[in-house]
C-alpha positions as CSV (number, residue, x, y, z in Angstrom):
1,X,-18.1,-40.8,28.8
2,X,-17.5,-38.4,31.5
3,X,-16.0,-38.6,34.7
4,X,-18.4,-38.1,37.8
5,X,-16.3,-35.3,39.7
6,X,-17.2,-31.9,39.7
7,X,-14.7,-29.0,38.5
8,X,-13.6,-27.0,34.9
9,X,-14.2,-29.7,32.0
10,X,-11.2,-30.9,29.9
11,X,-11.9,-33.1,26.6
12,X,-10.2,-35.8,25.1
13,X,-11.2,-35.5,21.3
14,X,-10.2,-38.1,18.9
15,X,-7.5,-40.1,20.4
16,X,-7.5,-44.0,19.0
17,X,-8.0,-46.7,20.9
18,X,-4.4,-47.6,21.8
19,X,-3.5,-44.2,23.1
20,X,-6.6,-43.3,24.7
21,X,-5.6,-46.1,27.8
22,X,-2.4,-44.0,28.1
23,X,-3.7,-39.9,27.6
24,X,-6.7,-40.4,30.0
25,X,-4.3,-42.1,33.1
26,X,-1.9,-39.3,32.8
27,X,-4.7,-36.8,32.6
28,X,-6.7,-38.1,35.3
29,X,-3.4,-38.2,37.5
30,X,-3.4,-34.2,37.3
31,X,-6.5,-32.8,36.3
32,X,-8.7,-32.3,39.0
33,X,-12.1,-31.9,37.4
34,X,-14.1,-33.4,34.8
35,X,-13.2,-35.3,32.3
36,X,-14.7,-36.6,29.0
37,X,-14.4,-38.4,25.8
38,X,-15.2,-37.1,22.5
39,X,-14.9,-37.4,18.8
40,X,-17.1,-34.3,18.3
41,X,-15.8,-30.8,17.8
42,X,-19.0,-29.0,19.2
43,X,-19.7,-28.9,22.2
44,X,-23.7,-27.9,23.4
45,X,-24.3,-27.7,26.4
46,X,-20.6,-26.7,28.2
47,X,-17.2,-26.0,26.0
48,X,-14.2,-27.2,27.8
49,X,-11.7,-25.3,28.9
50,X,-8.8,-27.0,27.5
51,X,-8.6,-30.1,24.9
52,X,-6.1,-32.5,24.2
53,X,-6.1,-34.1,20.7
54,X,-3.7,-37.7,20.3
55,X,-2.5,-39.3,17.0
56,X,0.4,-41.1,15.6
57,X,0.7,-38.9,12.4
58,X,1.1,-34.8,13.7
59,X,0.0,-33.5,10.1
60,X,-3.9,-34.1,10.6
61,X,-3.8,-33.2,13.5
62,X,-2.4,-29.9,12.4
63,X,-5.5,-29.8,9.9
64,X,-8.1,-30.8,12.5
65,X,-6.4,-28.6,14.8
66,X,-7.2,-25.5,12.2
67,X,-10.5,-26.6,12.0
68,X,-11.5,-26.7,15.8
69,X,-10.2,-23.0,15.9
70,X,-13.0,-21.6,14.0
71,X,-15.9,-23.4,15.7
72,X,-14.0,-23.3,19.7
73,X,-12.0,-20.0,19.3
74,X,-11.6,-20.0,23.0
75,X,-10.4,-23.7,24.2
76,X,-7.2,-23.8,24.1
77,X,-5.3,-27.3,22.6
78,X,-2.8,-30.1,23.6
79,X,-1.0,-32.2,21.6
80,X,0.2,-35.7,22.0
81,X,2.0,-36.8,18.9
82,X,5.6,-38.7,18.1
83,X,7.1,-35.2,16.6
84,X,6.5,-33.3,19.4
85,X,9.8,-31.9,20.2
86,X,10.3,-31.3,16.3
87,X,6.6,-29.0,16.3
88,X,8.1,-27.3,19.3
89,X,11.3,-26.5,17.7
90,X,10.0,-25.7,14.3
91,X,7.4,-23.6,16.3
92,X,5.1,-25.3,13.7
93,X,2.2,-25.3,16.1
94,X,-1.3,-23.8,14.8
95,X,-2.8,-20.7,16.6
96,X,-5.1,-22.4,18.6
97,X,-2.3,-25.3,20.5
98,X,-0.5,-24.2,23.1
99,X,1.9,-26.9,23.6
100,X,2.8,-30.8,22.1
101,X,4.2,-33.6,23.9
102,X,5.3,-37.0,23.2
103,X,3.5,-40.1,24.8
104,X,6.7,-40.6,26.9
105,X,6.4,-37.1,28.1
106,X,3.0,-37.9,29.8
107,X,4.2,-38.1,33.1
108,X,2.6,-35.9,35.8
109,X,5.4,-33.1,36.4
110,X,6.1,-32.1,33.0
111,X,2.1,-32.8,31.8
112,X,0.9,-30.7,35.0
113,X,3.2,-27.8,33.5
114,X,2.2,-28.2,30.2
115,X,-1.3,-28.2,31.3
116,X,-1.2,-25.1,33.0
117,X,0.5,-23.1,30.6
118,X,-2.2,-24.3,28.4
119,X,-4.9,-22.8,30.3
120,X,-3.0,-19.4,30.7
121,X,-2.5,-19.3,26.9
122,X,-5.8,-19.8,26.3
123,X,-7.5,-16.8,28.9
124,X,-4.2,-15.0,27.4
125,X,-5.7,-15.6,23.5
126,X,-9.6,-14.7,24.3
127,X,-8.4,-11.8,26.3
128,X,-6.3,-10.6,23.2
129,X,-9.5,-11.2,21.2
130,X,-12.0,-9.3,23.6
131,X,-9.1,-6.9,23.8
132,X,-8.8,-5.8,19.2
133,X,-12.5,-6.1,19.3
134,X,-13.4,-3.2,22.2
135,X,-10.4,-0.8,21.1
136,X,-11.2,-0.4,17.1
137,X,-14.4,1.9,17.9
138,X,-12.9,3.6,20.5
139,X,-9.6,4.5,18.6
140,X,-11.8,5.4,15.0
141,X,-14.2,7.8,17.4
142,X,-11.1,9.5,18.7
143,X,-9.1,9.8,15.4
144,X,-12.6,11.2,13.7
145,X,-13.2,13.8,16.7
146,X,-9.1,14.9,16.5
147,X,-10.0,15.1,12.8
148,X,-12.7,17.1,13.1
149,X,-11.2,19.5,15.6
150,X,-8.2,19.7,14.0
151,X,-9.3,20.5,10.0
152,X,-12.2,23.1,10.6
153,X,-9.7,26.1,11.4
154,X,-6.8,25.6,8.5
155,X,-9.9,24.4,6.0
156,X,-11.7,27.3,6.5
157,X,-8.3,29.7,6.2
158,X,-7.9,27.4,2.9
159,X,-11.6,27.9,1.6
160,X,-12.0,31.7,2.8
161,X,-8.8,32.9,1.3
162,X,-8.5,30.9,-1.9
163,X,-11.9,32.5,-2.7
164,X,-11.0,36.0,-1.9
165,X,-7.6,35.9,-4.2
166,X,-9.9,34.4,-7.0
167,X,-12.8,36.9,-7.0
168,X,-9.7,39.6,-6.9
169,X,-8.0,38.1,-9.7
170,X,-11.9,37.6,-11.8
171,X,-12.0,41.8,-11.3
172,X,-8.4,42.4,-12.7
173,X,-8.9,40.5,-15.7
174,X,-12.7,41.1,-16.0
175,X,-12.7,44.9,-15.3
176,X,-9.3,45.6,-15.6
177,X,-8.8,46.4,-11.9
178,X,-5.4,47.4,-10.7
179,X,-3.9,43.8,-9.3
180,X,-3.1,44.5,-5.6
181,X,-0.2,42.3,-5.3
182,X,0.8,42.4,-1.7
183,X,-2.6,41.7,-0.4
184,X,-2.8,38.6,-3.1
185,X,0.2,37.5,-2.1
186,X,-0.7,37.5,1.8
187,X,-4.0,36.1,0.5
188,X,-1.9,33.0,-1.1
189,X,0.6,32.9,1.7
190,X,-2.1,31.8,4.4
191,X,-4.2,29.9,2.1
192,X,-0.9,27.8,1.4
193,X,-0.3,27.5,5.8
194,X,-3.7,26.6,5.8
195,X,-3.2,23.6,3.1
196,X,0.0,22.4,4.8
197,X,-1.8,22.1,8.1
198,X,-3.9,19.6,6.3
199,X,-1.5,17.9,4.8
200,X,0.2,17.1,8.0
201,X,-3.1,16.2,9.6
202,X,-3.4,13.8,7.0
203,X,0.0,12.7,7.4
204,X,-0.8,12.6,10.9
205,X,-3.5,10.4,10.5
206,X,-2.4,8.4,8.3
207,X,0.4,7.2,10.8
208,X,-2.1,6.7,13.9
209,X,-4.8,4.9,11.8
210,X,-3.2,2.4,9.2
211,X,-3.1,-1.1,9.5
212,X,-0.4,-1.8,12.4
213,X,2.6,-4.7,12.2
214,X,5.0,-2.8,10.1
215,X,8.3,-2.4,12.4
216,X,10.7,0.4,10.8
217,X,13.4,2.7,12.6
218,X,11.2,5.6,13.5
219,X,11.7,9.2,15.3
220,X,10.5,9.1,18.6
221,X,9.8,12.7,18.7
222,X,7.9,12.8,15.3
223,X,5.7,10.5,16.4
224,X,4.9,12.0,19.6
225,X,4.7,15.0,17.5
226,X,1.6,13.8,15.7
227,X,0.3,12.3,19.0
228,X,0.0,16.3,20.6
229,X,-1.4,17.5,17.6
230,X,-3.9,14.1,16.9
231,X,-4.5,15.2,21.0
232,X,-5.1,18.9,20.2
233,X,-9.0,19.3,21.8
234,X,-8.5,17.1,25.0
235,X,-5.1,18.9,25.7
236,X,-6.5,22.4,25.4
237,X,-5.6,25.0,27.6
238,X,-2.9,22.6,28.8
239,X,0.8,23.7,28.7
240,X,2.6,20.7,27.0
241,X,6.3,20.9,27.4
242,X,8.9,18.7,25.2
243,X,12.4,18.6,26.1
244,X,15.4,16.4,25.6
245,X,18.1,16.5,22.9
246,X,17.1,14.5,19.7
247,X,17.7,10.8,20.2
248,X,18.7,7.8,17.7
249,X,16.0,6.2,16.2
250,X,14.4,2.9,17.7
251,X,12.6,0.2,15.4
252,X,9.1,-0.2,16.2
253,X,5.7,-0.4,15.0
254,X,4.8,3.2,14.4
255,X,1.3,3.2,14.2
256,X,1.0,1.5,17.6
257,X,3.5,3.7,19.2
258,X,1.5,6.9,18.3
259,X,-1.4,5.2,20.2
260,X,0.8,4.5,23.3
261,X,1.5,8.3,23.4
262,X,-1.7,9.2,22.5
263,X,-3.3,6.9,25.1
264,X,-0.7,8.6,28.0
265,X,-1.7,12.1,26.4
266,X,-5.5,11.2,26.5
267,X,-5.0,9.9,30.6
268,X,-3.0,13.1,31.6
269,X,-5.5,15.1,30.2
270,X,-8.2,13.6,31.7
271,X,-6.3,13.8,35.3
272,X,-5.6,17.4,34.7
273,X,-9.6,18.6,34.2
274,X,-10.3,21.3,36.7
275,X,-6.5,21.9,38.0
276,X,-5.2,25.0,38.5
277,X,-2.3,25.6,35.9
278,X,-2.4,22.4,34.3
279,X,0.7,21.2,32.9
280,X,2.2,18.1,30.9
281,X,6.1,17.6,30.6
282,X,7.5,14.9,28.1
283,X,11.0,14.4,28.3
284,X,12.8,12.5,25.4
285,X,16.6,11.6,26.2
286,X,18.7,8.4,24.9
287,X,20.8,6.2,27.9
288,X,23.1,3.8,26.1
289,X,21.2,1.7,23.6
290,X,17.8,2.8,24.8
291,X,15.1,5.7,24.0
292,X,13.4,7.0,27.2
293,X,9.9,8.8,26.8
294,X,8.7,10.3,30.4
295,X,5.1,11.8,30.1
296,X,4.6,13.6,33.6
297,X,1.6,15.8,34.9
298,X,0.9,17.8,37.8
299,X,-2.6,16.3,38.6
300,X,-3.8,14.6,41.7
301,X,-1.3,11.9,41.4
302,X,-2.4,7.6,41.6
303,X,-3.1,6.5,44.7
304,X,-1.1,3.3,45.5
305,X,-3.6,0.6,45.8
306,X,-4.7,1.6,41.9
307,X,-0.7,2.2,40.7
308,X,-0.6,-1.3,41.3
309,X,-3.7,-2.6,38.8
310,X,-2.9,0.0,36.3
311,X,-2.0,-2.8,33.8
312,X,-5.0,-5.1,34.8
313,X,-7.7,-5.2,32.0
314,X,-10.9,-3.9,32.6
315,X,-9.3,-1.9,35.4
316,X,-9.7,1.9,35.3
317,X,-10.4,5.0,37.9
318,X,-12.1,7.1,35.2
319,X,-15.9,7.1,35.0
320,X,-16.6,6.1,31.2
321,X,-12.8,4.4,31.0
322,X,-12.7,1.3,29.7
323,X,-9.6,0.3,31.2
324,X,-7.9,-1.1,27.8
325,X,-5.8,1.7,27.1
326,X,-2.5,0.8,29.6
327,X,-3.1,-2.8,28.9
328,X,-2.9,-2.5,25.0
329,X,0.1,-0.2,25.3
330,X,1.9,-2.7,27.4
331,X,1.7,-5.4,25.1
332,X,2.0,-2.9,22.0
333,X,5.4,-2.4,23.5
334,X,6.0,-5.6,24.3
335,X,5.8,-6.7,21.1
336,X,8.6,-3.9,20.0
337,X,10.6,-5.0,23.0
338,X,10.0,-2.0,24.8
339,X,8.5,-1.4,28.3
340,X,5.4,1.3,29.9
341,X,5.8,1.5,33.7
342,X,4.3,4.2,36.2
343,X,7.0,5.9,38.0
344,X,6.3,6.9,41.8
345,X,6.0,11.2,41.4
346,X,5.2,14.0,44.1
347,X,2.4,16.2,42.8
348,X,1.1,14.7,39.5
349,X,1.2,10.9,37.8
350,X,4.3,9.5,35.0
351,X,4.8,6.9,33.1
352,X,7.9,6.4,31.6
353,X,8.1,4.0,28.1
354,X,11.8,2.5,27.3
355,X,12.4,1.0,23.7
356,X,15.7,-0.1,22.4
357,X,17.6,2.9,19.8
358,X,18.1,0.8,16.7
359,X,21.0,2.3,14.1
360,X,19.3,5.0,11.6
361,X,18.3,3.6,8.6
362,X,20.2,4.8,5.3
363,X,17.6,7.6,3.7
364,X,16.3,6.6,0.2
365,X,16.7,10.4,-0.3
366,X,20.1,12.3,-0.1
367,X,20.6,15.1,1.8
368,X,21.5,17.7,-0.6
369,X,18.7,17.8,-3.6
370,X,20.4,19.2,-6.7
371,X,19.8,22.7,-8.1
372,X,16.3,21.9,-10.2
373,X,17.2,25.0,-11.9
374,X,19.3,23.0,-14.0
375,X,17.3,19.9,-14.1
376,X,15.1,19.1,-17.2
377,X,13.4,16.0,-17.5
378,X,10.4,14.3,-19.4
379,X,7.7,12.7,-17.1
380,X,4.2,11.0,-17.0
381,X,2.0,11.8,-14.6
382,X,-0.6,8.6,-14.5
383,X,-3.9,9.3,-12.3
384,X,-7.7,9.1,-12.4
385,X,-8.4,12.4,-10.2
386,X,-8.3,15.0,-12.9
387,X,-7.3,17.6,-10.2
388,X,-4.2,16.2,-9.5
389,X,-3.1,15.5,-13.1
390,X,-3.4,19.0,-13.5
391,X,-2.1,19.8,-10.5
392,X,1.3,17.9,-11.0
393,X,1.1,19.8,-15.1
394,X,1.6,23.0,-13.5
395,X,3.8,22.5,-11.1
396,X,6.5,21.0,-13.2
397,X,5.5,21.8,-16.6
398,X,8.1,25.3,-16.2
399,X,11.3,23.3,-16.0
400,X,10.3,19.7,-18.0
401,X,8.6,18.3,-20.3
402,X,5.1,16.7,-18.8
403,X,2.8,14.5,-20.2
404,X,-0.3,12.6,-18.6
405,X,-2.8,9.8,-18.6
406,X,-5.9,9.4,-16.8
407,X,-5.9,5.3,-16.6
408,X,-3.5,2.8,-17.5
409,X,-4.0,1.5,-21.5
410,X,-3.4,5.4,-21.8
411,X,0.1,5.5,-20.2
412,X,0.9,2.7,-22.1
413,X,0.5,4.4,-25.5
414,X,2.3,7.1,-23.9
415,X,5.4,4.7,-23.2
416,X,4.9,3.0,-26.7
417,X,6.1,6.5,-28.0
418,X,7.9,8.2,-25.9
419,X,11.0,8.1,-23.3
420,X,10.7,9.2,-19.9
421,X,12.8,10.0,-16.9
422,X,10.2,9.9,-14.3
423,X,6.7,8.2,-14.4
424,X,4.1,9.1,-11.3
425,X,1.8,6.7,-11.0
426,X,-1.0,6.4,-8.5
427,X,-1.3,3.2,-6.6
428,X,-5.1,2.6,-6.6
429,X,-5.7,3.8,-10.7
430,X,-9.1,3.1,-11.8
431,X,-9.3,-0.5,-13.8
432,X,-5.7,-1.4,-13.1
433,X,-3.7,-1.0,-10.1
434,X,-0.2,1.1,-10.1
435,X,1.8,-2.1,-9.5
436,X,0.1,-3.7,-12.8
437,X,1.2,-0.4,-14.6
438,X,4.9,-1.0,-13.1
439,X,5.4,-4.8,-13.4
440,X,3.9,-4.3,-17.5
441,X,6.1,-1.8,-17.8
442,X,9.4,-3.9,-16.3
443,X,8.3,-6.6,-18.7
444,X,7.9,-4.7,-22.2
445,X,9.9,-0.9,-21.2
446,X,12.5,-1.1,-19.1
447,X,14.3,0.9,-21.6
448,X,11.9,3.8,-22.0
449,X,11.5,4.6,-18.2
450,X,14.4,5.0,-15.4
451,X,12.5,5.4,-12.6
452,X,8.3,4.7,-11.6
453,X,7.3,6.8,-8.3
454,X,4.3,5.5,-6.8
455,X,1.6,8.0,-5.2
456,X,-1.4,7.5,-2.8
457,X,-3.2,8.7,0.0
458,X,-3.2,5.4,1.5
459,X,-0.3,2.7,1.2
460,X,-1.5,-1.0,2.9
461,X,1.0,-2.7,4.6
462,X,1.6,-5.4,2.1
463,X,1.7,-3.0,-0.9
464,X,4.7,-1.1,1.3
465,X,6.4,-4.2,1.4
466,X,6.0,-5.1,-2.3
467,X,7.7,-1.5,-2.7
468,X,10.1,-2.1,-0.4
469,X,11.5,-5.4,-1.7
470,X,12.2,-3.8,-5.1
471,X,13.3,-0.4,-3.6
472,X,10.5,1.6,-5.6
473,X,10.1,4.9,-4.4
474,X,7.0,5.7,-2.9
475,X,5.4,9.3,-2.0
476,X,2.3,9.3,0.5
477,X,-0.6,12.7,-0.8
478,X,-0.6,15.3,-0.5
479,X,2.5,16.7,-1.8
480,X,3.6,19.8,-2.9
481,X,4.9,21.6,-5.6
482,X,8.2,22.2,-4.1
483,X,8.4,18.8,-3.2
484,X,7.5,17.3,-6.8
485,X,10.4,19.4,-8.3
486,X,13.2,18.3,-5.9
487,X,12.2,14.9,-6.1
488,X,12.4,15.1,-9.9
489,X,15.1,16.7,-9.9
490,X,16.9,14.5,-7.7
491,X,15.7,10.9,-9.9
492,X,16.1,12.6,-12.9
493,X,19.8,12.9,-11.5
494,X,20.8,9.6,-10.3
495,X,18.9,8.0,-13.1
């Protein structure tokens, strides 16, 4: 049955016969459009726009609740059950349901509100979804380009001068030519600038692209750091300016906050095309128990009737915008209890983001690494990639005892034998996975090994918090040699 007015459509789904008296008066005292009665979930021809569900038992409702959301992912729910206030408390509500109420909370003030807030969680909840499913193209198009950009010079120092220092060394030893030993070792020396600029780009992108929702004290600066180098081809020929002494750390979500600052790099960019001595100045400085970030340009400014839908969705003054960007990084700071506002400035635009500083975290690494010189350990290096066994071999193999495996069953034999100080392990190993390796290994050799360093390229976010639950050291690739010998040094140390 449906009512005969005109308006938005609300549905009463599945309430019994002695409630549905009850639900549909109160309703029809505050709802202004159409009502109707249903015990479908699918709705033909028009899907409501909010939908109250009744029962005397909360936990089917709960199921049936779950259910609806994956065939009406955008109605949002109302509950009428006898637990109400405990759901509420308990925050024990599904996804999909805004709000519960008892039956003796029907009446028309506290239902109006209720219904209301219901509606605005719902547009809030299809916005969110509209929202994650524009940005992923746009942010994996502009990590790929700054990829792009950003390799081609060190790669091809990397490529050019690791094959002039090999066809020099192929002469020596082939034709006995005299070894030219300063021009080798400038050969080397760039080559090695070169392979450090992509390890930090991988770094680099590892932090902007990665799964977000991990919250961690994090350098402001070192993030915005990778956020100006990530931003290195829109903000050419740009003078970027940093300033501000170094700040305490604040807890937030890094991955996300890199796209904030890469989002407010992007738009300054974009407002400085064409201006005569472009220029971008971020100021860093710490008030009290708060990190301030200022990103300020001398562009043509925001005129005030746009300043004040900046944060609308959809809104943008760019041709080709999409008008996501300051929307997403309001609610990514939200969500780490920070702020984004735009600050009223002569001669350019700025926005200023606020987070709270959160004490420093205690390093898993101490801050003086002991002499390696007088180090000597025995360690396993366990990985599939052949070049980075090897690579590991050589780089420790002068001051300790090395051994490898190129899967799993191997490194057990190894252990079977053999006592080791260190054991590198790769994460994602061929057949079994790293954390298999380590939880056999706490099981049958706890005595044989004193300390299991994990390595990858890639860490997801609930393998980081396996790891971090058992404070298990973990290394992110590429490393280098220099780093591999302090950190053995230093485990092979504290045992």
């Amino acid at each position: 049955m449906t009512s005969e007015t005109t308006g938005p459509l609300l549905a009463l789904v599945s309430i019994p016969p002695d409630l549905l008296s009850a639900v549909e008066s109160a309703v029809s005292r505050v709802w202004a459009g159409r009502i109707v009665r249903t015990d479908a979930i699918v709705f033909r021809d028009e899907e409501p726009v909010l939908a109250v569900m009744a029962g005397h038992d909360a936990a089917p409702l709960l199921e049936r609740a779950q259910v609806v959301d994956r065939t009406l992912p955008d109605v949002p729910w109302l509950l009428v059950a006898p637990t109400a206030r405990q759901l509420r408390m308990q925050r024990a509500l599904p996804p999909n349901v805004a709000w519960a109420l008892t039956v003796e909370e029907l009446e028309p003030r506290i239902l109006g509100l209720a219904m209301r807030m219901t509606l605005e969680f719902g547009q809030r909840r299809m916005l969110e979804r509209r929202l994650q499913a524009a940005r992923p193209a746009a942010d994996t198009g502009w990590v790929a380009s700054a990829a792009a950009h950003e390799i081609g010079n060190p790669l091809t120092s990397l490529l050019t001068n690791l094959e002039l220092a090999r066809a020099h060394l192929a002469g020596a030893v082939g034709r006995k030519e005299p070894l030219d030993a300063p021009m080798l070792l400038a050969t080397v020396q760039d080559a090695l600038d070169g392979a450090r600029h992509v390890s930090r780009l991988a770094q680099d992108l590892g932090r902007a692209s990665r799964r977000a929702g991990r919250v961690v004290p994090v350098d402001v600066r070192s993030v915005m750091d990778t956020a100006r180098r990530l931003a290195a081809e829109p903000l050419e020929g740009i003078e970027v300016r940093t300033t501000g002494r170094r700040s305490a750390p604040v807890r937030a979500d890094e991955t996300r906050l890199c796209q904030v600052f890469l989002n407010l790099l992007k738009n300054a960019s974009h407002a400085l095309a064409g201006r005569p001595n472009p220029t971008i100045e971020i100021e860093i400085e710490q008030v009290k128990g708060e990190v301030i970030v200022r990103v300020t340009d001398n562009g043509p400014g925001i005129p005030e009737d746009a300043a004040r839908r900046l944060f609308e969705p959809w809104f943008t003054t760019r041709a080709g915008g999409t008008g996501l960007g300051l929307v997403l990084s309001r609610r990514y700071l939200e969500e780490m209890g920070g702020t984004i506002t735009s600050l009223s400035h002569e001669g350019g635009a700025c926005f200023e983001v606020r987070l709270p500083a959160a004490a420093a975290s205690a390093s898993p690494r101490p801050t003086l690494v002991p002499d390696r010189s007088t180090v000597s350990a025995r360690v396993l290096v366990v990985d599939d990639a052949p070049l980075v066994r090897r690579a590991i071999e050589r780089a420790l193999a002068h001051a300790h005892r090395v051994e490898s495996a190129s899967d799993i069953d191997e490194a057990i034999g190894h252990l079977e034998t053999g006592v080791f100080d260190v054991v590198f392990v790769d994460l994602h190993i061929s057949g079994r996975s790293g954390i298999e390796f380590y939880e056999e290994v706490s099981q049958r050799f706890a005595d044989r090994v004193k300390k299991v360093v994990f390595l990858s390229g890639g860490f997801g976010q609930e393998e980081i918090a396996y790891l971090d639950q058992r404070n298990l050291p973990w290394v992110r690739k590429p490393l280098g040699a220099d780093e591999l010998r302090d950190l053995v040094a230093e485990l092979a140390v504290r045992g």
